[in-house]
Each structure stands twice: as C-alpha cells, then as structure tokens.
PQR file with spaces between the fields and no chain letter, atoms N, CA, C, O and H, PARSE charges and radii, in Angstrom:
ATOM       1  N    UNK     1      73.082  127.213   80.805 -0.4000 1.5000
ATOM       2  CA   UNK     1      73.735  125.932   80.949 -0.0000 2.0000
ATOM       3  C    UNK     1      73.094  125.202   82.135  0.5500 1.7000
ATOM       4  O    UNK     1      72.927  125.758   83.221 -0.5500 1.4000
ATOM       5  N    UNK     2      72.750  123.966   81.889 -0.4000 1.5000
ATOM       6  CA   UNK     2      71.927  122.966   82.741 -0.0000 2.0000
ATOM       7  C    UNK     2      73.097  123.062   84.009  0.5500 1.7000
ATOM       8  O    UNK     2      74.287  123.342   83.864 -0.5500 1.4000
ATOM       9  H    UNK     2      72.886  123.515   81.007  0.4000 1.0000
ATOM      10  N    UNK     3      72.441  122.768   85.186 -0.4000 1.5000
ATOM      11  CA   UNK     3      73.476  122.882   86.757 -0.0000 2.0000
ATOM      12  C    UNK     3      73.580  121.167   86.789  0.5500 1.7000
ATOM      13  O    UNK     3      72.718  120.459   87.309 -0.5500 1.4000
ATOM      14  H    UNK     3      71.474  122.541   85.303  0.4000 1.0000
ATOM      15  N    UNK     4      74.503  120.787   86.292 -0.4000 1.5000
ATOM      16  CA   UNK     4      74.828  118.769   86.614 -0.0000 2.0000
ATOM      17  C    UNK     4      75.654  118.934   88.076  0.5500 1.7000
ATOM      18  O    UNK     4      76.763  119.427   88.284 -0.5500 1.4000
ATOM      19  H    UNK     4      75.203  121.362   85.869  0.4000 1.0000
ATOM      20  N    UNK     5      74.379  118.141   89.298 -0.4000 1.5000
ATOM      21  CA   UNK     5      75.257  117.868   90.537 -0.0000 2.0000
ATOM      22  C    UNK     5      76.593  117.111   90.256  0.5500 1.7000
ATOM      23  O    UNK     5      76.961  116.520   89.241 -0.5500 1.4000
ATOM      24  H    UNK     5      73.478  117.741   89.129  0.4000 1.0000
ATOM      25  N    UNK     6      77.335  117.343   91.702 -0.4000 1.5000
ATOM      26  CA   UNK     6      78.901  116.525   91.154 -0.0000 2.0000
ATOM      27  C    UNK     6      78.286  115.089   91.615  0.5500 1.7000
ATOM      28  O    UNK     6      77.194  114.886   92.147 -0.5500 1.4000
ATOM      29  H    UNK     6      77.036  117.823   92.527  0.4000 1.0000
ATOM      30  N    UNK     7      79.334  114.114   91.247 -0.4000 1.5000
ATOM      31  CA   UNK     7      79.100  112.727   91.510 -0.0000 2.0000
ATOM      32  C    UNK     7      79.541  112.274   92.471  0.5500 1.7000
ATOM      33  O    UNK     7      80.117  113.275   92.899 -0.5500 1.4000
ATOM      34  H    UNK     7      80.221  114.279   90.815  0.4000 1.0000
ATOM      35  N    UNK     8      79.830  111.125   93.545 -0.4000 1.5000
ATOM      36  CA   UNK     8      80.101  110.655   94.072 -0.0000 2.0000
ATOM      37  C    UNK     8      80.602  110.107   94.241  0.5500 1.7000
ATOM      38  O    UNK     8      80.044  109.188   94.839 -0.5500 1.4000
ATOM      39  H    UNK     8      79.363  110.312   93.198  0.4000 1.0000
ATOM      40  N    UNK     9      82.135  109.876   94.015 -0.4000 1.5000
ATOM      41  CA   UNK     9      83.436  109.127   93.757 -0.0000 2.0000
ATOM      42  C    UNK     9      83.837  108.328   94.566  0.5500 1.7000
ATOM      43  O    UNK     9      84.496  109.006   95.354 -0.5500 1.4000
ATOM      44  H    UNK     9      82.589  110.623   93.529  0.4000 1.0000
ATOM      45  N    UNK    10      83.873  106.939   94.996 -0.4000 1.5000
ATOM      46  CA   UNK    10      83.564  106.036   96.332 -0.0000 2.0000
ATOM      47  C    UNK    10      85.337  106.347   96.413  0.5500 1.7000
ATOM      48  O    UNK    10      85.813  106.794   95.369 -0.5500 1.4000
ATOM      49  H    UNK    10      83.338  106.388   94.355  0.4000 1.0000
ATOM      50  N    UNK    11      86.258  106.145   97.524 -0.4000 1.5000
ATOM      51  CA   UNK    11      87.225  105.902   97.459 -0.0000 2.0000
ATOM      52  C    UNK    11      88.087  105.357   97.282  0.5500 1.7000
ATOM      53  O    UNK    11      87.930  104.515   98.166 -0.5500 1.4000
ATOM      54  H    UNK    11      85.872  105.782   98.372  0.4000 1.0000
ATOM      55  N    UNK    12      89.552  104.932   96.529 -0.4000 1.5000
ATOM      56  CA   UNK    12      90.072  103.448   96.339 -0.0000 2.0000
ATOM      57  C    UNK    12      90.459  103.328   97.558  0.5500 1.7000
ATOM      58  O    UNK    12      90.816  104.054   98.486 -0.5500 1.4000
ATOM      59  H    UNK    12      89.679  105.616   95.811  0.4000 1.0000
ATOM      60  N    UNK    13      90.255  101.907   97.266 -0.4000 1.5000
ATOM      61  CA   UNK    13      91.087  100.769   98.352 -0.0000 2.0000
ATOM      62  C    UNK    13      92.168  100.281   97.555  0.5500 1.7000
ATOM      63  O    UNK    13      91.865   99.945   96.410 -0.5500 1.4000
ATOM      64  H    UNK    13      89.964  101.317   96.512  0.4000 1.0000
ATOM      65  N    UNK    14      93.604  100.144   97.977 -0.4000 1.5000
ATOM      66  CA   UNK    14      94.257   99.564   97.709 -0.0000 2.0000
ATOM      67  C    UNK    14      94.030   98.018   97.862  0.5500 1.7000
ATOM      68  O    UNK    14      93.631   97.536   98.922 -0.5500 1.4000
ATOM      69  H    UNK    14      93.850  100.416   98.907  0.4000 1.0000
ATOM      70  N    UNK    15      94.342   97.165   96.594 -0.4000 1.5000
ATOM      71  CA   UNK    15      94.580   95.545   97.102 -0.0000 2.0000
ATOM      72  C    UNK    15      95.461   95.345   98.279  0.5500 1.7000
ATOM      73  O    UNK    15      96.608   95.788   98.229 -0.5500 1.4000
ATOM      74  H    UNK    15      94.666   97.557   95.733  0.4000 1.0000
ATOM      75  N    UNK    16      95.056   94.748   99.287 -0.4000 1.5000
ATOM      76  CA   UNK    16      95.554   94.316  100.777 -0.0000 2.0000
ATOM      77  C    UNK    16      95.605   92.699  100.704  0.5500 1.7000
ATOM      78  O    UNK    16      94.683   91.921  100.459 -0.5500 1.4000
ATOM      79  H    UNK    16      94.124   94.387   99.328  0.4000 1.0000
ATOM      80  N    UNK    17      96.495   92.525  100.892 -0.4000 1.5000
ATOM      81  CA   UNK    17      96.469   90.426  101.327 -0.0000 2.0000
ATOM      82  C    UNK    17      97.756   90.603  102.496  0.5500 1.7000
ATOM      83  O    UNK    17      98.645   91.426  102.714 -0.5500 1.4000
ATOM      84  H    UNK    17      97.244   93.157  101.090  0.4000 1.0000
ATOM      85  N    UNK    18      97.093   88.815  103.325 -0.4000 1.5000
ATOM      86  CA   UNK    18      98.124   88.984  104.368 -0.0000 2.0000
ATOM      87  C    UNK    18      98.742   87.312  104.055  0.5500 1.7000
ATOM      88  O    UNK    18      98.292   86.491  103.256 -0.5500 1.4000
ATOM      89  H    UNK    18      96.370   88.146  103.149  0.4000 1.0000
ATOM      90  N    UNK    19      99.671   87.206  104.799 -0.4000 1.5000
ATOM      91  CA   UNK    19     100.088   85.474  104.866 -0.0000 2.0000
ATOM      92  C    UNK    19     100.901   85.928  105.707  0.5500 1.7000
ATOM      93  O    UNK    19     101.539   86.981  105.708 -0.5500 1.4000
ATOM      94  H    UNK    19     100.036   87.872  105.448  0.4000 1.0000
ATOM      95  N    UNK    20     100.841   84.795  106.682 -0.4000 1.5000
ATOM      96  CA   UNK    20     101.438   84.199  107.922 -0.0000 2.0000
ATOM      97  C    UNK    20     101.992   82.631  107.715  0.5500 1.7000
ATOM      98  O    UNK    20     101.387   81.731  107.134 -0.5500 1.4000
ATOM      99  H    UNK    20     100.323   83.940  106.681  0.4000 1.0000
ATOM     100  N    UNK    21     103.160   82.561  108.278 -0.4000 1.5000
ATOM     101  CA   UNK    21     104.065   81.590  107.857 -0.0000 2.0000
ATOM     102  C    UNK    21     104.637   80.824  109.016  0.5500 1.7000
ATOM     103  O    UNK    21     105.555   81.604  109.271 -0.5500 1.4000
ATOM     104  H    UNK    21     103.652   83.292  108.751  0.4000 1.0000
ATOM     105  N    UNK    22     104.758   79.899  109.872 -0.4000 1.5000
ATOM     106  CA   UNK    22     105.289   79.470  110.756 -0.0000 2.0000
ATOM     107  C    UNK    22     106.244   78.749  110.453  0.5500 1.7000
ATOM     108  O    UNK    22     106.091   77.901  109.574 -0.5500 1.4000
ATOM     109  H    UNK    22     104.012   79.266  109.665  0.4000 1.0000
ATOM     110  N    UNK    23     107.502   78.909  111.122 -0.4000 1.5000
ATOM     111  CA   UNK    23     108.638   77.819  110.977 -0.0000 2.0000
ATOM     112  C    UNK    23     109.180   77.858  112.326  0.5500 1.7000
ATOM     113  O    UNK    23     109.051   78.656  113.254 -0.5500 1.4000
ATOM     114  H    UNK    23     107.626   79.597  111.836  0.4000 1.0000
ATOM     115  N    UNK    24     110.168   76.188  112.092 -0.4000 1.5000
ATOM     116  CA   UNK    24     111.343   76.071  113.589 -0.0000 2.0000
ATOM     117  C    UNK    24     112.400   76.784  112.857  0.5500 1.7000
ATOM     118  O    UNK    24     112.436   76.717  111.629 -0.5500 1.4000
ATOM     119  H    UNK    24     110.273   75.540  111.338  0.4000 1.0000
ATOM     120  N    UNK    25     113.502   77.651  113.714 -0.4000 1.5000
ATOM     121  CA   UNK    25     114.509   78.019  113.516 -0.0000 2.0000
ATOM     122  C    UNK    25     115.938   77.777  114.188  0.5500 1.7000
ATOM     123  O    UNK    25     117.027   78.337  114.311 -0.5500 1.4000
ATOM     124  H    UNK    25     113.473   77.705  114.712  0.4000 1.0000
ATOM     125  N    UNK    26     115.089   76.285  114.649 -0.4000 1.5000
ATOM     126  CA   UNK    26     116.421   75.281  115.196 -0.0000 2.0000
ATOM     127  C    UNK    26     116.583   75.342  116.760  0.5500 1.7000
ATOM     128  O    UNK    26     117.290   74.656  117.498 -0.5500 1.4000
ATOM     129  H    UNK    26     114.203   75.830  114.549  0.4000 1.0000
ATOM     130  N    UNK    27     115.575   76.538  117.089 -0.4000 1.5000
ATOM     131  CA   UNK    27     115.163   76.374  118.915 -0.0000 2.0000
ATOM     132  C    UNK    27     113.944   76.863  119.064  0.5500 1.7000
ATOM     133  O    UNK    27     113.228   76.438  119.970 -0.5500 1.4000
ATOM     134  H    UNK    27     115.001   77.095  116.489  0.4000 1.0000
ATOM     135  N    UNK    28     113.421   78.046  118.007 -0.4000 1.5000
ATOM     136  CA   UNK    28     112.187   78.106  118.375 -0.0000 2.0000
ATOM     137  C    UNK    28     111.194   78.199  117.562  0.5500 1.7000
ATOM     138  O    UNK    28     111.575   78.187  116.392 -0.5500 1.4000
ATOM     139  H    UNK    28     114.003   78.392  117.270  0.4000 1.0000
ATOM     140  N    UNK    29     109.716   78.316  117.733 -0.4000 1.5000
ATOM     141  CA   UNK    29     108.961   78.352  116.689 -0.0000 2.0000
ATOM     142  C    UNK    29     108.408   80.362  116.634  0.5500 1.7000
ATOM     143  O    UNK    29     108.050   81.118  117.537 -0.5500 1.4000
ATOM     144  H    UNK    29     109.406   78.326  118.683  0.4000 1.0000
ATOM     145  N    UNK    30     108.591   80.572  115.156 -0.4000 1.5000
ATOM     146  CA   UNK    30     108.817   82.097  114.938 -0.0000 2.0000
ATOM     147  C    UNK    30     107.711   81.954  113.468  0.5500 1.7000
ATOM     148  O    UNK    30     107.661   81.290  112.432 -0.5500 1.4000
ATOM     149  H    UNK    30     108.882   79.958  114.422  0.4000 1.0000
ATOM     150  N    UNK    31     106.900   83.063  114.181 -0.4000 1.5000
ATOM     151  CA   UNK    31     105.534   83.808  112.829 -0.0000 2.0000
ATOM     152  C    UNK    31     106.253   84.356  112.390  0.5500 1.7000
ATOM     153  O    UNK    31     107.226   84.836  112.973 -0.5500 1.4000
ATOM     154  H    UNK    31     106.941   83.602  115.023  0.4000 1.0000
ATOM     155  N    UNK    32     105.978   84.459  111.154 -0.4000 1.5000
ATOM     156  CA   UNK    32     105.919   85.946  109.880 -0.0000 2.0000
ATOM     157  C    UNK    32     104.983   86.469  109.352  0.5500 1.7000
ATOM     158  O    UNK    32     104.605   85.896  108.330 -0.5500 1.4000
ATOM     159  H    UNK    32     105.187   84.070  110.681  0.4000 1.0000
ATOM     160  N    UNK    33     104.502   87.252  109.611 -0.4000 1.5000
ATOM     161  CA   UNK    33     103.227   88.214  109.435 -0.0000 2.0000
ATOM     162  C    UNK    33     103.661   89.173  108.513  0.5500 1.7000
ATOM     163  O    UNK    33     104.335   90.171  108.770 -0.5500 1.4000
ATOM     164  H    UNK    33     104.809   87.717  110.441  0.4000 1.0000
ATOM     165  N    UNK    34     103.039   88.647  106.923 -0.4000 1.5000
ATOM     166  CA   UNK    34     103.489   89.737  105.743 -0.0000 2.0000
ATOM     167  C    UNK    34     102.218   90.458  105.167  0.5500 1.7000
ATOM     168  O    UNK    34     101.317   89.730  104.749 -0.5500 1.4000
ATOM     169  H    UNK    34     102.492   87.836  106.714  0.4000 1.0000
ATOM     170  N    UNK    35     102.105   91.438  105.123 -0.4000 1.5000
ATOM     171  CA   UNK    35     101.119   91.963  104.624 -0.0000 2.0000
ATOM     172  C    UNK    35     101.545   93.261  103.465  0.5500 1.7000
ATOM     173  O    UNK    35     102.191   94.291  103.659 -0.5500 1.4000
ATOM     174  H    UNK    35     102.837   92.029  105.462  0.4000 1.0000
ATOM     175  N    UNK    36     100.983   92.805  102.391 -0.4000 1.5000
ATOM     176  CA   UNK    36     100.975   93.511  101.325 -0.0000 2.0000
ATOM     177  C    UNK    36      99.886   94.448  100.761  0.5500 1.7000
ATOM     178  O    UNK    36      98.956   93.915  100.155 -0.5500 1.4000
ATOM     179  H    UNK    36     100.458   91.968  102.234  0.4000 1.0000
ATOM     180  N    UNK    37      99.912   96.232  100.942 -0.4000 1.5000
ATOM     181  CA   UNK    37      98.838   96.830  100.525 -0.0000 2.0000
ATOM     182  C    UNK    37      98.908   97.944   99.768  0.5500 1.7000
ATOM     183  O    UNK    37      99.770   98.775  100.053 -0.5500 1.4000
ATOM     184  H    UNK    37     100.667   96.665  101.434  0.4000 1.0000
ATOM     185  N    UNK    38      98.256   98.111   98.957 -0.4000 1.5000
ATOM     186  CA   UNK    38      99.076   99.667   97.864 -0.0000 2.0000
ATOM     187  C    UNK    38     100.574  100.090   97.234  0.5500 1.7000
ATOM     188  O    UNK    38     101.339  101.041   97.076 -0.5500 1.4000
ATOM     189  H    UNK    38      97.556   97.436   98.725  0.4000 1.0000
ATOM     190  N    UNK    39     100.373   98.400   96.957 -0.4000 1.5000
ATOM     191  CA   UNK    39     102.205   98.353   96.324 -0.0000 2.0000
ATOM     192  C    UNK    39     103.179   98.679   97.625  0.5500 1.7000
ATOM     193  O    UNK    39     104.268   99.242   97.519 -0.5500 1.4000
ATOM     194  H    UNK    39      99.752   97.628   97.086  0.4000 1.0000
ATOM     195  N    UNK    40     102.594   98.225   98.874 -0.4000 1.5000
ATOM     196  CA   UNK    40     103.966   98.006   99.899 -0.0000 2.0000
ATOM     197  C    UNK    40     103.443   96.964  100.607  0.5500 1.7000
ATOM     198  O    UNK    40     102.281   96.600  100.791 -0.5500 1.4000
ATOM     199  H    UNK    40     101.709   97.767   98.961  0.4000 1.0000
ATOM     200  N    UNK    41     105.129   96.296  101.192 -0.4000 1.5000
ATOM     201  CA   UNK    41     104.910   95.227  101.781 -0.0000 2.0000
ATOM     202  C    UNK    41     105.334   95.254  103.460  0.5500 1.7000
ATOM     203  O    UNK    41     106.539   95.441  103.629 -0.5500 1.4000
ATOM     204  H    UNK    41     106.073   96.592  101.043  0.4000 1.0000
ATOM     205  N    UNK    42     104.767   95.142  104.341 -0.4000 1.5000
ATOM     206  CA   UNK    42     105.395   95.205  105.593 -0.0000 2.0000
ATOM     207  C    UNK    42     105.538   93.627  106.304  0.5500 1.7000
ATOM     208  O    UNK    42     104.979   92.593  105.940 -0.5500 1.4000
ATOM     209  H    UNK    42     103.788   94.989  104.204  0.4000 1.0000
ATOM     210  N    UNK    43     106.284   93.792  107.198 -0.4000 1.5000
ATOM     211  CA   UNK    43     106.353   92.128  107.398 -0.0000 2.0000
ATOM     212  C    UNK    43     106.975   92.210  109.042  0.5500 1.7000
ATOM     213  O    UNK    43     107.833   93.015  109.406 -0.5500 1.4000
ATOM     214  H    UNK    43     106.738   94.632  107.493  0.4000 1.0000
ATOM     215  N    UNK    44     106.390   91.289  109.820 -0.4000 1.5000
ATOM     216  CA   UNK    44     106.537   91.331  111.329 -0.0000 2.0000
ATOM     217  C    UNK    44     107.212   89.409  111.459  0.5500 1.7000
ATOM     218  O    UNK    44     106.988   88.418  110.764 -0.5500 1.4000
ATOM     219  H    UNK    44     105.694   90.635  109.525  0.4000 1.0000
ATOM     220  N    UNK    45     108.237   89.686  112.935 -0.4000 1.5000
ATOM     221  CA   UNK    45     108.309   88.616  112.885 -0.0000 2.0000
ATOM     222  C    UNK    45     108.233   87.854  114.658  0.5500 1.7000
ATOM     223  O    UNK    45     109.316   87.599  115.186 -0.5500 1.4000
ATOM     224  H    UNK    45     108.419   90.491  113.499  0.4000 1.0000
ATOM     225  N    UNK    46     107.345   87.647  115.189 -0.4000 1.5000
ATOM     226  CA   UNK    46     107.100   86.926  116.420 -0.0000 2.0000
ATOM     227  C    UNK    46     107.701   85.485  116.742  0.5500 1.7000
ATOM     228  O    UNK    46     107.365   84.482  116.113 -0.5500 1.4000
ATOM     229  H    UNK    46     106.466   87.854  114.761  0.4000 1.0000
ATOM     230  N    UNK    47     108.885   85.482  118.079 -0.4000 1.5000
ATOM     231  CA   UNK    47     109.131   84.128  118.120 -0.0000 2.0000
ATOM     232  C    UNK    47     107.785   83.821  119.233  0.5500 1.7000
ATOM     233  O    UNK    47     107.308   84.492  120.148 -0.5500 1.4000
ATOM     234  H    UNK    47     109.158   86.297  118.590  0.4000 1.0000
ATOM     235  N    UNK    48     107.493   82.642  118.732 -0.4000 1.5000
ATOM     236  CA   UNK    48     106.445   81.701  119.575 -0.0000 2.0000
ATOM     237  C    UNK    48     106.889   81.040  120.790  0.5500 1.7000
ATOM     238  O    UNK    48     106.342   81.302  121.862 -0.5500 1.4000
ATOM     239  H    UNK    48     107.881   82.097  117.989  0.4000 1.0000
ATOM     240  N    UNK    49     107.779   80.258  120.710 -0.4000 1.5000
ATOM     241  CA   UNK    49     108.391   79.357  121.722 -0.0000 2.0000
ATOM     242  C    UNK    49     108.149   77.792  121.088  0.5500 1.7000
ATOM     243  O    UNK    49     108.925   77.162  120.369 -0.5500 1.4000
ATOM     244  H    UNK    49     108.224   80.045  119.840  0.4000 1.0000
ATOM     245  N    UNK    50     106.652   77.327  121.656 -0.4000 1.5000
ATOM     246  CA   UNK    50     106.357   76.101  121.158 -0.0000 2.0000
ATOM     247  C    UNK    50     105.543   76.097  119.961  0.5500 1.7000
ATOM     248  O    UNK    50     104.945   77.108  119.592 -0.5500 1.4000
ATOM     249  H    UNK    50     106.022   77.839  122.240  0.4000 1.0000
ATOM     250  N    UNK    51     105.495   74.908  119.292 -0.4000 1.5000
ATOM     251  CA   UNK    51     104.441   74.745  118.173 -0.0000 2.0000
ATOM     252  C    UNK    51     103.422   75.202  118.391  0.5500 1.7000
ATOM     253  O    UNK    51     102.915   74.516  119.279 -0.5500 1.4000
ATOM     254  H    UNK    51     105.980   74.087  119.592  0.4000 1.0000
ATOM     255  N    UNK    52     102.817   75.935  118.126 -0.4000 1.5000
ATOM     256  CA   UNK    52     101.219   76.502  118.611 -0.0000 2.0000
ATOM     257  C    UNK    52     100.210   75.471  117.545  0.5500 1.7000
ATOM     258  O    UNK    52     100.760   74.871  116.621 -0.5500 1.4000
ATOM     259  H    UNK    52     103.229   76.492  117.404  0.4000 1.0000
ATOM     260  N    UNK    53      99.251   75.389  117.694 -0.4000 1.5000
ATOM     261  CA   UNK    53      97.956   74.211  117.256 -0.0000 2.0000
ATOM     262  C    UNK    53      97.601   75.357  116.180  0.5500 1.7000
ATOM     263  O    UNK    53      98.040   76.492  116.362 -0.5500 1.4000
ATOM     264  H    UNK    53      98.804   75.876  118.444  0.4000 1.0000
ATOM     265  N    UNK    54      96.608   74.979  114.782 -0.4000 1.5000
ATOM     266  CA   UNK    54      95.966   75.843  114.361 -0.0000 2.0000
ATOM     267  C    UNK    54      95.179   77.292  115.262  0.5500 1.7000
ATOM     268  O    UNK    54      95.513   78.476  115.293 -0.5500 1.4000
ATOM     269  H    UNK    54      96.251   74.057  114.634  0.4000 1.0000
ATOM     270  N    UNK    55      93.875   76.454  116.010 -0.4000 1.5000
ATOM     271  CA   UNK    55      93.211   77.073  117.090 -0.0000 2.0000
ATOM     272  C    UNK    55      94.148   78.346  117.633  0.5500 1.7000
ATOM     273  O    UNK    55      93.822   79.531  117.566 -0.5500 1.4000
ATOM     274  H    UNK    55      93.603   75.492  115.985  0.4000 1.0000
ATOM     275  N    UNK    56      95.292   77.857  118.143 -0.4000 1.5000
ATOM     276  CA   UNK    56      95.960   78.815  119.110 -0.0000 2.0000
ATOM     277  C    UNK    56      96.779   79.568  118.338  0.5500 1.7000
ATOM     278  O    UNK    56      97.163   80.572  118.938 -0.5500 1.4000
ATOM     279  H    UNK    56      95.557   76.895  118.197  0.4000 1.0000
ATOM     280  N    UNK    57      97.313   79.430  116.909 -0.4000 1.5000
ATOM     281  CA   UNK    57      97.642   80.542  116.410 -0.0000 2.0000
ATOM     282  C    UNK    57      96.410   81.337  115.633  0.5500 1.7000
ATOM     283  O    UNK    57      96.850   82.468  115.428 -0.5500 1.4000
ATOM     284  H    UNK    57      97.001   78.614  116.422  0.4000 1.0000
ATOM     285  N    UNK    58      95.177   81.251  115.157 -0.4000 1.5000
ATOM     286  CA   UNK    58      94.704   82.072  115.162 -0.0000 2.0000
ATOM     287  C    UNK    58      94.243   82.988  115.914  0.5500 1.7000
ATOM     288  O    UNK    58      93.993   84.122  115.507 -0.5500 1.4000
ATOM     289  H    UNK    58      94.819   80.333  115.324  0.4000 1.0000
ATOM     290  N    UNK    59      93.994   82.384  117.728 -0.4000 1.5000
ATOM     291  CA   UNK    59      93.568   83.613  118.389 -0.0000 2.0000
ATOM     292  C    UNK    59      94.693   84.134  118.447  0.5500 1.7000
ATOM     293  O    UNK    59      94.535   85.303  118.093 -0.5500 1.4000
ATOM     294  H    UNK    59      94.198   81.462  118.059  0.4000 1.0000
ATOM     295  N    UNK    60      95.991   83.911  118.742 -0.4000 1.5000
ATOM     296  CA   UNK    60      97.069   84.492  119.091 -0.0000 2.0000
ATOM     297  C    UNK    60      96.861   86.006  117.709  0.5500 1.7000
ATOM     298  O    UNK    60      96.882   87.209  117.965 -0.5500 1.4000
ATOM     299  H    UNK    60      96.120   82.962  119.030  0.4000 1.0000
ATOM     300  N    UNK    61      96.697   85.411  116.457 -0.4000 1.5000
ATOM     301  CA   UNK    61      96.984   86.547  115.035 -0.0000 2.0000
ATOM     302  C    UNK    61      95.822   87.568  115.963  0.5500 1.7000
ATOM     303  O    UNK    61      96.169   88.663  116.406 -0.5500 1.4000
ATOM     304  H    UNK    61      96.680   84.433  116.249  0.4000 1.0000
ATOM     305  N    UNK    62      94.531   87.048  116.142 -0.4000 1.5000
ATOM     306  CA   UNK    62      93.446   87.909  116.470 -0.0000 2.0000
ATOM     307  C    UNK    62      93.878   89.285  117.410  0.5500 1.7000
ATOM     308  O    UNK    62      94.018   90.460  117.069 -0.5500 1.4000
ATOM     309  H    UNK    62      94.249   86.159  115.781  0.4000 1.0000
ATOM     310  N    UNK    63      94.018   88.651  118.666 -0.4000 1.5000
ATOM     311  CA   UNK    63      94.844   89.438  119.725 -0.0000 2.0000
ATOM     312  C    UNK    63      95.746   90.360  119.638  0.5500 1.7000
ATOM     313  O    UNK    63      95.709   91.509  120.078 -0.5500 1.4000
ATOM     314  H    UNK    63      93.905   87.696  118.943  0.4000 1.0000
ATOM     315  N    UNK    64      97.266   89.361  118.552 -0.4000 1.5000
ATOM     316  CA   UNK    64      98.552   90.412  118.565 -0.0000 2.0000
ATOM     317  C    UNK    64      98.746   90.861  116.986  0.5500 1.7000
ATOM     318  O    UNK    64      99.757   91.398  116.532 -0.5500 1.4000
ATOM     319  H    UNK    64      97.296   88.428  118.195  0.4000 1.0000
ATOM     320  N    UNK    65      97.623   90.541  116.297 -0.4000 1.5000
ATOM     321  CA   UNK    65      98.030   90.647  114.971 -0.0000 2.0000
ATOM     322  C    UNK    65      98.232   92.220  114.821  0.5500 1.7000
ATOM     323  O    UNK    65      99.281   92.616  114.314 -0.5500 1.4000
ATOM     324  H    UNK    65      96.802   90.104  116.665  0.4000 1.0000
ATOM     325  N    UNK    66      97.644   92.777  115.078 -0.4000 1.5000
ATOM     326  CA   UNK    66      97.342   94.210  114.893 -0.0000 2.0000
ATOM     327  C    UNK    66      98.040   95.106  115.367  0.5500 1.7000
ATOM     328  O    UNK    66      97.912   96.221  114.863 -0.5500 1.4000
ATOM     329  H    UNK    66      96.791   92.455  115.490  0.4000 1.0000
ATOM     330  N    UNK    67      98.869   94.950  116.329 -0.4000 1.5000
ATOM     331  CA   UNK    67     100.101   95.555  117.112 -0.0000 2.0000
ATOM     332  C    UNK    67     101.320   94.878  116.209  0.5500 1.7000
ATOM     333  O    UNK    67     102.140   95.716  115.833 -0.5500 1.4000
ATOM     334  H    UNK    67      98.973   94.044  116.738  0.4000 1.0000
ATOM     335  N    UNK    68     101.539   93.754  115.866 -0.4000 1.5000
ATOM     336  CA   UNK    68     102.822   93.306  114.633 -0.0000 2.0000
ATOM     337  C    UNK    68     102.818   94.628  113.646  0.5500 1.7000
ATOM     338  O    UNK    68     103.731   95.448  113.745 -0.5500 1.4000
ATOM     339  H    UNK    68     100.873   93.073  116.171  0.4000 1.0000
ATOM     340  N    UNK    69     102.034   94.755  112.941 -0.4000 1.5000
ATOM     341  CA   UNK    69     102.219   95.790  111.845 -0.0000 2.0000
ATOM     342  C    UNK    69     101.938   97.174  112.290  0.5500 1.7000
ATOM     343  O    UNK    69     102.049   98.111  111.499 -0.5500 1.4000
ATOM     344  H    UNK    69     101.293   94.088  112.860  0.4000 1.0000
C-alpha cells in the first residue's frame, strides 16, 4: 500500500464582526462595543462623558478597545 503523507488542514476561524454604537443617555455620552464571533456575542459598555469627534473615538477604540472585551 502506497504511504499518502497527511494533509494540512489550515484552521477555522470563526466569522468575527464588531460595531460600536454611540449614544446620549440623557447626561452622558456611552459606547457599545459588540462583537460577534463563533456564534457568540459579547458586548462592552463605556460611558464617555462628552461627544467624542470621529478622530477621538477611534483612537480611544484603538487604546481601550481591547481591554472592553
């Protein structure tokens, strides 16, 4: 019987997506950081204080995104 090496089976990745959501909640301004990956969803929620600018909430995600979840 011929010797067939084994193959090389790359690993799955689960589908991962994130969305971030800003709203007022009548005093302050509060993220929601949802992230959905391998059929689960986790979700963080940061009050801001003031309106943050585009610019300043993305470095802010950059910085604290990763400690939220």
């Amino acid at each position: 019987m011929p010797h067939t090496p084994p193959t090389s089976v790359p690993p799955t990745v689960p589908n991962t997506s994130a969305e971030s959501s800003v709203y007022f909640d009548g005093q302050f301004w509060v993220l929601v950081l949802t992230i959905t990956s391998g059929g689960r969803v986790y979700a963080a929620r940061q009050i801001l204080g003031a309106l943050p600018s585009d610019a300043e909430l993305y470095a802010w995600l950059l910085a604290h995104g990763g400690q939220l979840i």
